[in-house]
Every structure is written in C-alpha cells, then in structure tokens.
C-alpha positions in Angstrom: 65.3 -47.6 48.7 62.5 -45.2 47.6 62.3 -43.4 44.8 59.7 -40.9 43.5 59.2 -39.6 40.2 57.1 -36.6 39.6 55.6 -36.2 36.4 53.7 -39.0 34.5 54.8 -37.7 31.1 56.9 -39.7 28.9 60.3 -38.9 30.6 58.8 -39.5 33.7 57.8 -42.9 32.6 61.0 -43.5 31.1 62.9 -42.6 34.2 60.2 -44.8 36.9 60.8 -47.4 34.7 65.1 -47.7 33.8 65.5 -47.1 37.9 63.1 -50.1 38.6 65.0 -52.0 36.0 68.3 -50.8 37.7 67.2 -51.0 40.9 64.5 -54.3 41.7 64.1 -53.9 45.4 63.6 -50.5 45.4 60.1 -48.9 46.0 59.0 -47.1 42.5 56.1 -44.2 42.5 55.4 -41.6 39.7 53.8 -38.8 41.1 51.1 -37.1 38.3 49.3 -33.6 39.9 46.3 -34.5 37.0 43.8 -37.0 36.5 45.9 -38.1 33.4 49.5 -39.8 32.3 51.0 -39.3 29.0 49.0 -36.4 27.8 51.4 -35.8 25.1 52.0 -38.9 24.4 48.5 -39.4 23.0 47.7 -36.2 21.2 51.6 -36.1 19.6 51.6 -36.9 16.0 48.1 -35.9 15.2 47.0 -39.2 17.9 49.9 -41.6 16.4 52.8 -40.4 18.3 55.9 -39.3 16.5 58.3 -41.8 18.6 61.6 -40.5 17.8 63.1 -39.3 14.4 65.3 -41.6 12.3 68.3 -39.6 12.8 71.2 -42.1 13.8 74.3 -39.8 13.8 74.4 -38.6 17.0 76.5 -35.3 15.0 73.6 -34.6 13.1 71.0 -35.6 15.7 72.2 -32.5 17.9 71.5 -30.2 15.3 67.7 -30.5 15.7 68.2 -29.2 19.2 68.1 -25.1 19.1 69.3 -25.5 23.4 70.7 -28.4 24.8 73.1 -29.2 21.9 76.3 -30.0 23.4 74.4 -31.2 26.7 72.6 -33.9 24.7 75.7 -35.1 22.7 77.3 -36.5 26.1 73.9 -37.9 26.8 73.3 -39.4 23.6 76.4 -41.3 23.6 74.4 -43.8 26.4 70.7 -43.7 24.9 70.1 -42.6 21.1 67.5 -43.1 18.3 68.6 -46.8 17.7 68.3 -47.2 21.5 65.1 -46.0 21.6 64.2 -48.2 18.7 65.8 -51.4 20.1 63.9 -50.3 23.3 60.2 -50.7 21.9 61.1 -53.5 19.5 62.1 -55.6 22.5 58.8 -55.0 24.0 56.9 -56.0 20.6 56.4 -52.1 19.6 58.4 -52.0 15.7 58.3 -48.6 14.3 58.5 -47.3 11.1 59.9 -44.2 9.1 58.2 -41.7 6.9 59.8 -40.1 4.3 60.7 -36.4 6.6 62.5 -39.2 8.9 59.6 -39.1 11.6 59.3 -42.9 13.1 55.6 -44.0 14.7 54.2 -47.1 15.6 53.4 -49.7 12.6 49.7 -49.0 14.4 49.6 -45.6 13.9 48.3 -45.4 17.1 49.8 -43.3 20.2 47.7 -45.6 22.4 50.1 -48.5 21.7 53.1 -46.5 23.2 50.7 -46.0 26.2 49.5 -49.3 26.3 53.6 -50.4 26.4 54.9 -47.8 29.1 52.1 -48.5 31.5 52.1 -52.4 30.9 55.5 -52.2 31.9 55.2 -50.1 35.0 52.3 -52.8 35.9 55.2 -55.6 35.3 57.8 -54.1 37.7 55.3 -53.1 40.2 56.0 -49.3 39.9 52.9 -47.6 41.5 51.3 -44.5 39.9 49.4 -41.7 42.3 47.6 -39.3 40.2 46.2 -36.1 41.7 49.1 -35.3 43.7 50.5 -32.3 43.5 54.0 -31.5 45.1 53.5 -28.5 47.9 57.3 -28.4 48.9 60.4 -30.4 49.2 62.4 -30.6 52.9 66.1 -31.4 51.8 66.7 -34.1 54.5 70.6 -35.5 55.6 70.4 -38.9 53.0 67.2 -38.2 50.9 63.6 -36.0 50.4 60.6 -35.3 52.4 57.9 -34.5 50.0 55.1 -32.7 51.0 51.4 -32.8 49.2 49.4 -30.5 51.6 47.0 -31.7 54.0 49.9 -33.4 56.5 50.5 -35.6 53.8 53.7 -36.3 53.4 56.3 -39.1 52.0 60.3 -39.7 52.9 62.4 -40.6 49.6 66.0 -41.6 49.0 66.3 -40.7 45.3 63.7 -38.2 43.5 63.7 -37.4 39.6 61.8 -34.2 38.5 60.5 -34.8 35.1 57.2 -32.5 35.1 57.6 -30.8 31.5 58.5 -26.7 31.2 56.4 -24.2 32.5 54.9 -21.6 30.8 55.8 -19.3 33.6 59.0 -18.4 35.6 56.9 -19.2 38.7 56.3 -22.5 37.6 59.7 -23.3 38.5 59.7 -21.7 42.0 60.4 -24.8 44.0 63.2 -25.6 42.4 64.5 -22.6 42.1 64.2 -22.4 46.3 66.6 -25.6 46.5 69.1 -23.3 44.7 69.3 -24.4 40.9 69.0 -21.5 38.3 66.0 -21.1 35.9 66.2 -20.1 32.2 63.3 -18.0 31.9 60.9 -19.8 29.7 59.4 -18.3 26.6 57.4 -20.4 24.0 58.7 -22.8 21.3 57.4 -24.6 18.1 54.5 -22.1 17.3 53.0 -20.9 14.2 52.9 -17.3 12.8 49.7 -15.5 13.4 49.7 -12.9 10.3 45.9 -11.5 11.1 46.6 -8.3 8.2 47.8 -10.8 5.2 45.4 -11.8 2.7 47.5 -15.5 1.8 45.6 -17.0 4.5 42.7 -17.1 1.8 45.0 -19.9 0.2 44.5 -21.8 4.2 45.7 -25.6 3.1 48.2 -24.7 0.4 51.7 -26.1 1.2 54.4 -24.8 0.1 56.9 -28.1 -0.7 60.2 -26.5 -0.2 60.9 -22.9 0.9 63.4 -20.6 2.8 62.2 -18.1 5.4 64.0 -15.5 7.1 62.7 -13.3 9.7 63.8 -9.5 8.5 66.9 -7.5 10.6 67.9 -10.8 11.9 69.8 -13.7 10.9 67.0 -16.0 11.5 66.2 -18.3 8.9 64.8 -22.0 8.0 64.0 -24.2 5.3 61.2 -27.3 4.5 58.0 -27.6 3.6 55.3 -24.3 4.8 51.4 -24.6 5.4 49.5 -21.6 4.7 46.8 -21.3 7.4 43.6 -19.3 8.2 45.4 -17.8 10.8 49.0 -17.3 9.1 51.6 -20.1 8.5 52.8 -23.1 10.0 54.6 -26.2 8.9 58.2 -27.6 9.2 59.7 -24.4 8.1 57.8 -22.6 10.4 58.1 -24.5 13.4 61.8 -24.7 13.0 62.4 -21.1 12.7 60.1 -20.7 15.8 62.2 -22.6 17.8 65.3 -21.4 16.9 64.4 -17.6 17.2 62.2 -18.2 20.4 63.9 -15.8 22.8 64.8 -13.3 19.7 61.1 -13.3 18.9 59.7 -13.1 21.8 62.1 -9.8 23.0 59.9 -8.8 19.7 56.7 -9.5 21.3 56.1 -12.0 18.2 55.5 -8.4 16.0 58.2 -8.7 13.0 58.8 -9.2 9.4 60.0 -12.4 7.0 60.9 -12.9 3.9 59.8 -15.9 1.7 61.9 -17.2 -0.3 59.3 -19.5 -2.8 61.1 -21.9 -4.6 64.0 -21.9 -1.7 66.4 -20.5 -4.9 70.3 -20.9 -4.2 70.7 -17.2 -5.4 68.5 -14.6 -8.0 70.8 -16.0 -11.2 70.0 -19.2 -10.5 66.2 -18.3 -10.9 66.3 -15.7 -13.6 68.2 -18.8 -15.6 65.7 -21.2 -14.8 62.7 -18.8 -15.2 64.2 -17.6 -18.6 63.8 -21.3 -19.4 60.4 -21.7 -18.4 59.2 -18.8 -19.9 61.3 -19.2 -22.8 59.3 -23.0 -23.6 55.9 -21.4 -22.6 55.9 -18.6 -25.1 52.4 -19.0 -26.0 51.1 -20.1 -22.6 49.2 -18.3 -20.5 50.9 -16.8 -17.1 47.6 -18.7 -15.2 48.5 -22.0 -16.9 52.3 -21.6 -16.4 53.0 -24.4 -14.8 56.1 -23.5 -11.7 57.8 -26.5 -10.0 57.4 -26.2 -6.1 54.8 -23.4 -6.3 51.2 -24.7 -5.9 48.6 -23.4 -8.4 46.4 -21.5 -5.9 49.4 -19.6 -4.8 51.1 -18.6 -8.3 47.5 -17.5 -8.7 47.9 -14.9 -5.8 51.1 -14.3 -6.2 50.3 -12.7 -9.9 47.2 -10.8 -8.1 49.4 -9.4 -5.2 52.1 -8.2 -8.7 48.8 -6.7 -10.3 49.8 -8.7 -13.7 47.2 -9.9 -15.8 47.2 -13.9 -15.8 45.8 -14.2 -19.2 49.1 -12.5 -20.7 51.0 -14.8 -23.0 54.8 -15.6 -21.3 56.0 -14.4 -24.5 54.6 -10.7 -23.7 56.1 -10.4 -20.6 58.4 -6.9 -20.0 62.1 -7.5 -18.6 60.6 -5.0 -15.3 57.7 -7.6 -15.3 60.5 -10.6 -15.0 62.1 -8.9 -12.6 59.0 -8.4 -10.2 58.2 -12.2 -10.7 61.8 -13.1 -9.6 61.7 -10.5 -6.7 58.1 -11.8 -5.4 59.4 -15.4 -5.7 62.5 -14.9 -3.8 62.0 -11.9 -1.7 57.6 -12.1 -0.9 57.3 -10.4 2.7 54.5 -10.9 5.2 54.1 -9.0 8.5 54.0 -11.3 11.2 51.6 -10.3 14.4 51.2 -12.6 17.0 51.4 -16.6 17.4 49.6 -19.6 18.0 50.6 -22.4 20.1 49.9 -26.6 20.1 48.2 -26.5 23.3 48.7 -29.8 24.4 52.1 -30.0 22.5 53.1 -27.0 23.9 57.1 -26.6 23.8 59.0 -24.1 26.2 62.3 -23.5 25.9 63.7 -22.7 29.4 63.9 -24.4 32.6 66.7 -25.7 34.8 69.8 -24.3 33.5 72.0 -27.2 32.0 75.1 -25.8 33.8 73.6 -26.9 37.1 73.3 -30.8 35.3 75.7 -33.3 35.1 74.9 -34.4 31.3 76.6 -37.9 32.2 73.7 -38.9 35.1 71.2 -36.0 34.9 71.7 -35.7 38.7 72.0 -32.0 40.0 75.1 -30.2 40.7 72.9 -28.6 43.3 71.6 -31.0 45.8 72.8 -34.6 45.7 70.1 -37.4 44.8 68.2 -35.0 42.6 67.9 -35.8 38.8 66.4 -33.9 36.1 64.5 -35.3 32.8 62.4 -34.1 29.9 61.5 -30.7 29.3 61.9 -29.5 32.9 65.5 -28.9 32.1 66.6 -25.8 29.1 66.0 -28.8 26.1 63.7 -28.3 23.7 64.0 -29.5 20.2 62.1 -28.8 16.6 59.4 -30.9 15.5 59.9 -34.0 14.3 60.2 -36.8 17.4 63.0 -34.7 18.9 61.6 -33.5 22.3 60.6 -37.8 23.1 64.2 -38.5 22.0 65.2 -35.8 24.6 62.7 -37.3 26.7 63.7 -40.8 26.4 67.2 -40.7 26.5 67.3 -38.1 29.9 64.5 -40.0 31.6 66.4 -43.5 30.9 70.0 -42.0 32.7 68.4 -40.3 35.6 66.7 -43.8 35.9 70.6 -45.4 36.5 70.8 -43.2 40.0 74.1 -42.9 39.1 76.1 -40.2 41.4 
C-alpha cells in the first residue's frame, strides 16, 4: 500500500507518521511544495514551540475552538492533551506548564520537537520529498494519481491532505474540483492596528486582566492586553480576533471597542472599590495613586486623555471627576483601523467544510481514501497550543486509514 501525505507541517507529520505505525509495510511519503518542514513548528512560541495547552477536559478544551467545536469533541475523545503528552514523553520529549496553561518542551527549544518528529519518520523509513508541489489529482477506481508537472507523476492508495489554510479561496481550488465545499477563508489570531490612537506611545505596557468588546456587536474577550506601537495585541486580543474573524472582516477590520480596564463585574462594583481607594489615599496624589491591575504608565495617560491634573490630592476630587475616572476605566474606546498578522503563524479560519468530514476518521465524505488534517479543514483555534492540539489529534486519526 502507498500512501502520500502532502504537507510537511506538524499535522502532516503527525499523520505520515500514526499511518506508518498503523500500517508497517506500507510505503510512507510526505510531500512538502517548499524547501522547508515544520515552519511553524520552529517559529511557534516565540522559537520554543507552544506544544499543546494543559487543558485536560475535553468539555472545556472545545471552548478554545471559535469553529470546529463540536467536530473536535468526537475527535478528541481518541487523541487529547494527555495523548499528546503521553505521546512525546514516550519518545523522551517531557513538557511542562506555564502558568496561562501553555505546555513547551523542558528545553525551551522548538528544535527538540523537530528533532523528535523527523527522528521518527527516519526510524519508520517514511521518506520526505521537498519541493514538490501538487499540479492535480486524477481520482482513479481504488486510489490517486498525483501529478507534479513535468510528466511526473505517482499512483497512491490512501492520500491525507494536511497543507495548512490558505489565505485565498483559490488556494483551495483543487479540492474544491474533487467536489468538497470551501469555507471561504478570512484571517484569524491578529492584532488591532489603531494607526489614529495615541496609547501606542505606552508600546510594552500590559494590561494584566481586561475585558474588550468590539462596539454594535456582541463581541467580547477577557485576559491579559499588550499595548503595541502599532495598536494592541495580547491574549485578549488574539482571542477576540478569532472569535469575530468573519464579523470583522465583513467590517473590513474598521470598527470600535471598548476597554474595560480593571475587567470590573459591573460600575457599583468599581465606584465601591474606587470610593475605597480614594477614600485611604486622601492626601495622595492622583499620579502616585497606586490602581491594582492598571500599570503606572497607563493611569498616567489615562488622567491626560481625562484632562485632570495628576498632582490633585484624591481628597479634592469632584463626584463629576469620579465619575469620568470610573467611565474611562470601564468604558475607554479606541477606533480600530486595520490589522496585523503573525506571518509565519498565520491562522485562517476557513477551509474544507467540516460537514463534508467524518469527525470519527477524518476521511472525506466526498471521495473515498481521502483524509483531511490540520488547518486545511474550517479548525482554527485561539492562541495558546490549540491549533498543534487540532493538528495533532486530526493528523494522528487520518493516520488510522480507517474507512
């Protein structure tokens, strides 16, 4: 039996590998159109390559997943986080947890992951041809005939698609030809590009726990936010990106959000606990005044963008002064203008539509001996590990060549 992978990503990988594991005596090759493997791999994580997130419900593991929810929770059920875990311990890779819950390598190095997936296509003899890039596919009676230009051509009995989204509709032309539907991708996990707001003077603040919600919408997120000399990013951010991708994208990335500071439950909560703080600080300076969760460069803008003088005592402040403090700290809006993408982490959401995937096998519902993983199907997750769980756990069923 031959089987051909295409894609040298991490689902790819993933896949070449379980269906060699599955399957000794059949002929393995992962077809890569670059000069590279694992791209992602390397680069995730800042170069130390944010593995999979230590979320071990698979209930609340879903939730992370703004498409592909229900699809995933079948899948899950046969590979999850502790799988994936399990799976690199066996092979001498531990990993360990940060406090947000994202799990790396104890080397803090994406090259070890690299290192471990191609060591182990070099143990089961899995063959890797880079530079070849897939012309068109001839449906034959029992299997594929795989064209790469140039009369060079290669007849398969099982092929798994795993080449990551597209940034394009095109991009997904040939598959759409063998009759599956597309979702039309549009960009996911990007930062706000807010070129007309003077807070990206504060570039390198974070914000350790805030609510944003983009205006006219119900839209919102919470975590930690990075102010940035183009805009913001950070968890809060990245989320909220990928949950509103198609709703902010129909708005050509041109809307408004509201920033809720100190992520307050409600205004009484805050005007109680401001009264307090204000109350203890009589004599204190609003510059000094010392606000849990709001960074000292920030509460210093945040009294310039109010026009209030930050050498006024606490105890002088007016009740119409309060209440412009609360509102700014709750309710502090920012016109959004335009994004900014990870461009080798780049995140679509999109791709082969899940309802022409059978979530138990990842084989198509289309054409027989066809499976899907990784980001080529309408998966994406937030950041956090989310999209390698994805890619882990679809590339490790399509590898089972179950029908």
């Amino acid at each position: 039996m031959k089987v051909a992978v295409i894609g040298a990503g991490a689902a790819g990988f993933f896949a070449a590998i379980a269906a060699k594991e599955n399957f000794p005596d059949a002929r393995v090759i992962i077809y890569e159109k670059s000069t590279k493997v694992l791209s992602k791999v390397k680069v995730s994580g800042g170069g130390r390559c944010n593995v999979t997130h230590a979320c071990f419900q698979i209930g609340e593991l879903v939730k992370f997943y703004p498409r592909g929810s229900r699809f995933l929770k079948k899948a899950f059920s046969q590979f999850n986080t502790q799988h994936t875990v399990n799976w690199f311990e066996e092979r001498g890779i531990a990993l360990k947890t940060e406090k947000d819950g994202r799990m790396f390598p104890q080397s803090d190095s994406s090259q070890t992951i690299i290192d471990c997936l191609i060591g182990e296509t070099e143990r089961l003899g899995i063959a890797i041809k880079k530079q070849s890039s897939i012309a068109g596919i001839v449906l034959l009676e029992n299997g594929f005939q795989l064209d790469f230009g140039l009369g060079n051509t290669i007849v398969v009995d099982k092929l798994i698609v795993a080449t990551g989204g597209a940034p394009k509709l095109e991009g997904f032309n040939w598959l759409k030809q063998l009759g599956h539907h597309i979702e039309p991708p549009v960009p996911s996990l990007f930062t706000f590009n807010m070129p007309q707001e003077p807070v990206k003077k504060l570039m390198g603040t974070v914000a350790p726990q805030v609510r944003v919600k983009i205006q006219g919408s119900k839209l919102l997120a919470e975590g930690p936010l990075l102010i940035t000399h183009w805009g913001m990013s950070g968890p809060a951010v990245l989320k909220l990106s990928a949950f509103g991708a198609k709703e902010l994208a129909e708005k050509n990335y041109n809307f408004r959000i509201q920033v809720n500071w100190m992520n307050a439950a409600s205004e009484e909560f805050l005007r109680r606990n401001l009264s307090s703080i204000l109350e203890g600080n009589r004599n204190t300076k609003l510059t000094n005044l010392k606000m849990e969760g709001i960074p000292k460069r920030l509460w210093a803008f945040l009294l310039d963008k109010l026009e209030l003088n930050p050498n006024q005592v606490c105890g002088e402040l007016s009740k119409k002064k309060i209440n412009r403090i609360i509102n700014v700290l709750l309710n502090d809006e920012y016109q959004v203008s335009g994004k900014t993408t990870f461009k080798e982490e780049f995140v679509t959401c999109g791709g082969i539509s899940l309802a022409d995937v059978n979530p138990n096998t990842m084989q198509s519902r289309v054409v027989a001996h066809l499976y899907f993983a990784g980001e080529v199907l309408d998966v994406d997750g937030v950041t956090g590990g989310f999209n390698f769980q994805n890619a882990w756990t679809t590339g490790y069923i399509a590898g089972k060549l179950k029908s």
